[in-house]
C-alpha beads as a LAMMPS data file, in Angstrom:
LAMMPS data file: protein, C-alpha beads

71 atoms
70 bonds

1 atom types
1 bond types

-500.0 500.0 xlo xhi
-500.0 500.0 ylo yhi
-500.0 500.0 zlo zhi

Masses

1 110.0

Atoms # bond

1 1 1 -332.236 -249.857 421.534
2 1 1 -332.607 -253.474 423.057
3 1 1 -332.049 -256.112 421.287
4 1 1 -334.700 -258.892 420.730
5 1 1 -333.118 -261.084 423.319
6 1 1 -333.444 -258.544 425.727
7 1 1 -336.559 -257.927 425.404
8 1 1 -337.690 -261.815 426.382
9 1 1 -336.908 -262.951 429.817
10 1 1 -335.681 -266.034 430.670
11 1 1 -339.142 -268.101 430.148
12 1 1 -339.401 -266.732 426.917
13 1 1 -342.225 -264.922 426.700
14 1 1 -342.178 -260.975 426.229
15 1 1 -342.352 -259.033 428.234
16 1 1 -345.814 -256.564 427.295
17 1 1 -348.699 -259.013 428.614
18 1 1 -346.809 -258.743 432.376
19 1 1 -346.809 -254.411 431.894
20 1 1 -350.285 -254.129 430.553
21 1 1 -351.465 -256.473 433.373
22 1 1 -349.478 -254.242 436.167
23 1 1 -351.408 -251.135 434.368
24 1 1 -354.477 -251.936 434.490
25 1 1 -355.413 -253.140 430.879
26 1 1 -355.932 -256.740 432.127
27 1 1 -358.492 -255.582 434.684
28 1 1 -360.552 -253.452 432.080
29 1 1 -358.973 -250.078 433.259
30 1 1 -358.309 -247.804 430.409
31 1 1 -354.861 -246.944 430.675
32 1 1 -353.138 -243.831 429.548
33 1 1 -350.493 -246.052 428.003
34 1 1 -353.237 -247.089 425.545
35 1 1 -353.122 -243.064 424.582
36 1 1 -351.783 -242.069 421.091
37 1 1 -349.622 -239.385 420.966
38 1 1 -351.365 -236.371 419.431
39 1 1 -349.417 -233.734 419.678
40 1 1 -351.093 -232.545 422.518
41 1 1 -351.468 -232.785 426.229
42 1 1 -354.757 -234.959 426.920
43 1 1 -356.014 -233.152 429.986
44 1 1 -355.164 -229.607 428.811
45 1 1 -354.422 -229.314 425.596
46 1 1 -350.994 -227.674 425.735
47 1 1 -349.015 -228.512 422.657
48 1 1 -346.462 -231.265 422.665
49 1 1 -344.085 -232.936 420.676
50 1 1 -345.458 -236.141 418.680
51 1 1 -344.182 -238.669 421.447
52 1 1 -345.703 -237.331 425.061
53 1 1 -349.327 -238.049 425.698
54 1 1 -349.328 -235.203 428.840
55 1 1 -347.391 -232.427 429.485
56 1 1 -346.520 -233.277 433.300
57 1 1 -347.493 -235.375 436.268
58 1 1 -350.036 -233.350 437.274
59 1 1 -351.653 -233.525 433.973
60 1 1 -351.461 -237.282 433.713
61 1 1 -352.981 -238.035 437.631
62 1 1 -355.739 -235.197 436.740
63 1 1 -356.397 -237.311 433.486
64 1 1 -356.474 -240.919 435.671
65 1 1 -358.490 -239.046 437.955
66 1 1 -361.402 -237.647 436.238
67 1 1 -361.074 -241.065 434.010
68 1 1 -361.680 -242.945 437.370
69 1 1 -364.695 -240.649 438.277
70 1 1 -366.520 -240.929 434.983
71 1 1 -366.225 -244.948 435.300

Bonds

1 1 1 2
2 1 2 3
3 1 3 4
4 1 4 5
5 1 5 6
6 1 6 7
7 1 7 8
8 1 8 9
9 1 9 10
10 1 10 11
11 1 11 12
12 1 12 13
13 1 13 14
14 1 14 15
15 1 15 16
16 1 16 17
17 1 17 18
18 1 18 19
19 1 19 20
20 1 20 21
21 1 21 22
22 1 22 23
23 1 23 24
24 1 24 25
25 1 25 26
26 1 26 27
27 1 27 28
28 1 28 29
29 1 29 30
30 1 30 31
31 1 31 32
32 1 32 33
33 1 33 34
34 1 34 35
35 1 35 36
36 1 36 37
37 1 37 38
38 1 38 39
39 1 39 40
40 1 40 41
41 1 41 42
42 1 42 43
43 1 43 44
44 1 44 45
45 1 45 46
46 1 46 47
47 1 47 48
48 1 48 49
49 1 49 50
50 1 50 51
51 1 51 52
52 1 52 53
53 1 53 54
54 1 54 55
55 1 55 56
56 1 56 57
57 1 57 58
58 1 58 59
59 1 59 60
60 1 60 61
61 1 61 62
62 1 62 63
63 1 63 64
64 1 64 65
65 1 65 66
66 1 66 67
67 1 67 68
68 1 68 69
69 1 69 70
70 1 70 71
């Protein structure tokens, strides 16, 4: 676990708006990161613990995939 001055750089501001602009949330782009875990993979449905939103990389890139194609 971080602590809370870790998790500010050294202009002070956190560090969350600079990740969800390098994934795609600035630009509109759903992003799988926005995913809540539900116990499930979100492309195939395998079950999963309550923290992992897919069960592997090819699950995930199938998932950004068919997300881009149904834009």
């Amino acid at each position: 676990m971080e602590t809370t001055q870790e998790s500010f750089p050294d202009n002070g501001l956190a560090t969350e708006p600079v990740l969800a602009a390098a994934t795609g949330v600035a630009t509109g782009m759903p992003s799988r990161l926005s995913l809540p875990a539900k116990g499930s993979c979100w492309y195939c449905e395998k079950p999963l613990d309550s923290v992992r939103r897919f069960c592997g990389k090819g699950c995930a890139d199938s998932f950004d995939e068919e997300a881009e194609f149904t834009r």
